[in-house]
Z-matrix of the N, CA and C atoms (Angstrom, degrees):
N
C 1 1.447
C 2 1.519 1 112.35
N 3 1.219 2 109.38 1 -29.26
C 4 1.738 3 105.84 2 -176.39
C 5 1.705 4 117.09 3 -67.54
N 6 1.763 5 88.84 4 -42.09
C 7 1.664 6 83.68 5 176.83
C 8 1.728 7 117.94 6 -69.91
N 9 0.706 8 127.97 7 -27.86
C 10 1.964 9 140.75 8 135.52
C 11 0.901 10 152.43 9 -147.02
N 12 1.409 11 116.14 10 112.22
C 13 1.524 12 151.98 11 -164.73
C 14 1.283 13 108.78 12 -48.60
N 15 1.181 14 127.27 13 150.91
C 16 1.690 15 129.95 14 -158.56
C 17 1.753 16 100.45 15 -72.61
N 18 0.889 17 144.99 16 178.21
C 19 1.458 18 151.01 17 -151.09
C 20 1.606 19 112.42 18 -108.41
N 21 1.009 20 113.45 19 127.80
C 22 1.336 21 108.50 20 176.18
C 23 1.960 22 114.68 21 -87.13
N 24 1.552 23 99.97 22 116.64
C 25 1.282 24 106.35 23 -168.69
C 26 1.388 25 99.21 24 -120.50
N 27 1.940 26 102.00 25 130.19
C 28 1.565 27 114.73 26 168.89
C 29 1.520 28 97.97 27 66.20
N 30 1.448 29 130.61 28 36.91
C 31 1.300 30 127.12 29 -172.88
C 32 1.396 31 130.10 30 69.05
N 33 1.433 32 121.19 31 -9.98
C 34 1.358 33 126.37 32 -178.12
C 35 1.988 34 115.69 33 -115.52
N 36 1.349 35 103.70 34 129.44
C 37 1.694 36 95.02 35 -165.49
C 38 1.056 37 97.34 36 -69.65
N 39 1.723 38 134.80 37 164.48
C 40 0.957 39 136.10 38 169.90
C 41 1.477 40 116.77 39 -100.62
N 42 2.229 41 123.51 40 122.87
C 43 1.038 42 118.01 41 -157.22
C 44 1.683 43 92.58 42 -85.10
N 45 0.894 44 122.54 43 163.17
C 46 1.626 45 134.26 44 163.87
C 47 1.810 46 101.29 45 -128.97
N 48 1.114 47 113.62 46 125.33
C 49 1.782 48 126.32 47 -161.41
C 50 1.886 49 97.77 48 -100.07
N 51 0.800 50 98.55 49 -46.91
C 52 1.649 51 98.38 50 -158.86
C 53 1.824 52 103.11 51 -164.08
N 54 1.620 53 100.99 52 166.85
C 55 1.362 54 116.91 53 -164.60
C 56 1.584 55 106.01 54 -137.83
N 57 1.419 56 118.61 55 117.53
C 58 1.376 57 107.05 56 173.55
C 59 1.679 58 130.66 57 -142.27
N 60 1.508 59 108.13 58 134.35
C 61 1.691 60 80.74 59 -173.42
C 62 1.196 61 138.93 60 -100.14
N 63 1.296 62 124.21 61 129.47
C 64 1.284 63 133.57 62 -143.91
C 65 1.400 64 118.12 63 -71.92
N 66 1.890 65 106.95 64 -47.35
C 67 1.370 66 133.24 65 -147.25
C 68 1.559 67 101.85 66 -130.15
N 69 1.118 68 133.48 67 155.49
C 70 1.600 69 128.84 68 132.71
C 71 1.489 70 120.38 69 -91.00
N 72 1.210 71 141.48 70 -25.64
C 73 1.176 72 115.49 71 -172.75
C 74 1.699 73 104.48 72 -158.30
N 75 1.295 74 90.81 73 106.99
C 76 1.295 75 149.47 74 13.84
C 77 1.431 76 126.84 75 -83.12
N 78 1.481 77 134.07 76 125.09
C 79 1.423 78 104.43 77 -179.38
C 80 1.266 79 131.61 78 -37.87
N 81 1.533 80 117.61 79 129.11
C 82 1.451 81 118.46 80 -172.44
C 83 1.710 82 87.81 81 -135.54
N 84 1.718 83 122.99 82 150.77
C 85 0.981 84 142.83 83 -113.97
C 86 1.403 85 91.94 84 177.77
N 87 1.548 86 128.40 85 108.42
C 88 1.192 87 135.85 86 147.28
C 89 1.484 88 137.73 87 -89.08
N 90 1.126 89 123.85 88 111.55
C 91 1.503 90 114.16 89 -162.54
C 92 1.909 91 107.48 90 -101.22
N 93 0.848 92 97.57 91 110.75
C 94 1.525 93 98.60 92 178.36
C 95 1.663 94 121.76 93 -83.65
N 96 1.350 95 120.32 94 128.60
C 97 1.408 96 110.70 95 -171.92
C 98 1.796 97 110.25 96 -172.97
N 99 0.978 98 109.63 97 -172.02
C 100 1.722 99 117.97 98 -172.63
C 101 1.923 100 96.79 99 -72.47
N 102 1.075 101 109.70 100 152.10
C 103 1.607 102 101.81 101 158.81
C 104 1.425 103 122.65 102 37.00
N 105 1.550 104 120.58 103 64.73
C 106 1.279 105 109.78 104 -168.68
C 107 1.580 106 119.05 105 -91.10
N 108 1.729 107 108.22 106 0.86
C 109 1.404 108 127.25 107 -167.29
C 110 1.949 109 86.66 108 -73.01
N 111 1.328 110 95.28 109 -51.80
C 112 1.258 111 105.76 110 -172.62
C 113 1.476 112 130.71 111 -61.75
N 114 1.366 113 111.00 112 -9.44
C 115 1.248 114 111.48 113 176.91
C 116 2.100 115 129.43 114 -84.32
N 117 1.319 116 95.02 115 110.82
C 118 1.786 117 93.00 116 -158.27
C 119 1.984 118 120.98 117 -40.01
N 120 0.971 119 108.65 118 171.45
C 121 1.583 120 118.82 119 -174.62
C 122 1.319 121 111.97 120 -69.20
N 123 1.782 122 106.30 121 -31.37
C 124 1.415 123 119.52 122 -174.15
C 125 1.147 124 104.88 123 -73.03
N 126 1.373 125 127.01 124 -45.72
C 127 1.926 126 116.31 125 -179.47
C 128 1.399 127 100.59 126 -75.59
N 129 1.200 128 125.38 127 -23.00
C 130 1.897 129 100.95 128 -163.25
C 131 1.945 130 88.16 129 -74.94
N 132 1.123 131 146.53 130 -9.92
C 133 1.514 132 139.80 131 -119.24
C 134 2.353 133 62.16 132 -132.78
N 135 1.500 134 118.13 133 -56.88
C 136 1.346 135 115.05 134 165.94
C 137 0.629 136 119.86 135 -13.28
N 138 1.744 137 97.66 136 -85.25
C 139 2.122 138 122.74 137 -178.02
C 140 1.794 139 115.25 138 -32.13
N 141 1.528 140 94.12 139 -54.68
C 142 1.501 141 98.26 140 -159.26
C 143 1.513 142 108.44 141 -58.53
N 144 1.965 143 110.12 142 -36.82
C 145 1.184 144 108.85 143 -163.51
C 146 1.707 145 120.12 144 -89.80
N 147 1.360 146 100.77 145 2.31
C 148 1.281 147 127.86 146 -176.86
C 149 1.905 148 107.32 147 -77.77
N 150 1.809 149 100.55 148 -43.15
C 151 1.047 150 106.28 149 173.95
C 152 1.760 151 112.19 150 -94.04
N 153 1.116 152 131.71 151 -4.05
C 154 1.556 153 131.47 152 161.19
C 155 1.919 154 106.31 153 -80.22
N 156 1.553 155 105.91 154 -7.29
C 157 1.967 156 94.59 155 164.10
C 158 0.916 157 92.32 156 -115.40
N 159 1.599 158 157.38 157 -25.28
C 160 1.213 159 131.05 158 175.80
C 161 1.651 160 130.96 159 -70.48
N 162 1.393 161 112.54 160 -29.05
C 163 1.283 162 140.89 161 148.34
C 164 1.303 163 136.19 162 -25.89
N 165 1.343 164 103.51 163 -60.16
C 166 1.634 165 145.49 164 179.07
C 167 1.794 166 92.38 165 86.76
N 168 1.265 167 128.48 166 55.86
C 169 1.188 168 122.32 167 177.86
C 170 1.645 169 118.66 168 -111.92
N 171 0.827 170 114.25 169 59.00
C 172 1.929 171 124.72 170 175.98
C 173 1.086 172 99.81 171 -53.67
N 174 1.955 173 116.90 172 126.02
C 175 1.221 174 125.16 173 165.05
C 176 1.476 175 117.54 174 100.40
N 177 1.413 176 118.16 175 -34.97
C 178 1.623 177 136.45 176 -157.12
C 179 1.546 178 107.22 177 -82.78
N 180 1.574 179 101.50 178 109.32
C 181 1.810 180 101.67 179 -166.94
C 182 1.840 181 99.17 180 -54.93
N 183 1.355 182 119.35 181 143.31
C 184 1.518 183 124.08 182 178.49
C 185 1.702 184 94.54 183 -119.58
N 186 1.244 185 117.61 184 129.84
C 187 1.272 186 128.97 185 162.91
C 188 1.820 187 109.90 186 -91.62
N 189 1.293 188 105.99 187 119.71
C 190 1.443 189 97.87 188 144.77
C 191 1.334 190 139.81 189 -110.94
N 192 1.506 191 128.18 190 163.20
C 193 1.392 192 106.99 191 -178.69
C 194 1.476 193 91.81 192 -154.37
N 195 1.502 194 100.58 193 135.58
C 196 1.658 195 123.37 194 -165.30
C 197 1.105 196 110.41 195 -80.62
N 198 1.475 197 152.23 196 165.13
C 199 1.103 198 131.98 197 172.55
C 200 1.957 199 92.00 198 -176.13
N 201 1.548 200 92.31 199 137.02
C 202 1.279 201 101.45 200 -175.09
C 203 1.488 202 110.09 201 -69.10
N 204 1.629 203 145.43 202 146.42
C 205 1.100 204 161.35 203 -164.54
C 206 1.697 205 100.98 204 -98.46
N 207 1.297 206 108.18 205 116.27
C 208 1.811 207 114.10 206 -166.07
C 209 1.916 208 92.46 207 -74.46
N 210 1.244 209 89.29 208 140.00
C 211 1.577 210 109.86 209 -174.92
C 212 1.365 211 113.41 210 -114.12
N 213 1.231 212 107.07 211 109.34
C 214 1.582 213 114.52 212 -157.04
C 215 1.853 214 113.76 213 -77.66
N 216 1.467 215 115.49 214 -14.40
C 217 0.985 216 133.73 215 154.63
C 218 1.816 217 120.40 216 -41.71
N 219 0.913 218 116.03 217 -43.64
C 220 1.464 219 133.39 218 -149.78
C 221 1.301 220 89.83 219 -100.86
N 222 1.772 221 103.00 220 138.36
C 223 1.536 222 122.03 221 176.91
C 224 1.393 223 113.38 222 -53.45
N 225 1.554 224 123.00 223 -176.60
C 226 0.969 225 112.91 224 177.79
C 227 1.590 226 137.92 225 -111.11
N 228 1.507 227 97.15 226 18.71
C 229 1.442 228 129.73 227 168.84
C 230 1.235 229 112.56 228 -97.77
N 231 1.693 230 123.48 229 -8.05
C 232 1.776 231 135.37 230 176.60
C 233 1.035 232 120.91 231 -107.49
N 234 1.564 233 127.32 232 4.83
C 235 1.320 234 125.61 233 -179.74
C 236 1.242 235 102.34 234 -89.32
């Protein structure tokens, strides 16, 4: 993520909070964060391949799946 930061969409950057894994097989990988509708095809295709070199996993389909970050602010008919 440091070498590039999630995208700034409609003027607002997009936060990404945390990373977690869900599944083993196939690895699947939930990323929790602000606006996840909003986050483009080109970074999630990033993310995944970011985590197939950090991994050491060549070849190994990676699922991700976006998921909005619960906002403890917000009533309880808005979460």
């Amino acid at each position: 993520l440091e070498a590039h930061p999630p995208p700034i969409v409609k003027g607002r950057r997009l936060k990404l909070r945390y990373a977690a894994q869900i599944k083993r097989r196939p690895p699947t990988v939930a990323i929790f964060g602000s606006r996840p509708s909003a986050v483009p095809e080109s970074y999630v295709r990033y993310l995944a391949n970011g985590i197939r070199r950090d991994f050491d996993l060549p070849g190994v389909p990676i699922r991700i799946l976006l998921r909005a970050a619960a906002n403890p602010y917000a009533e309880d008919g808005q979460r």
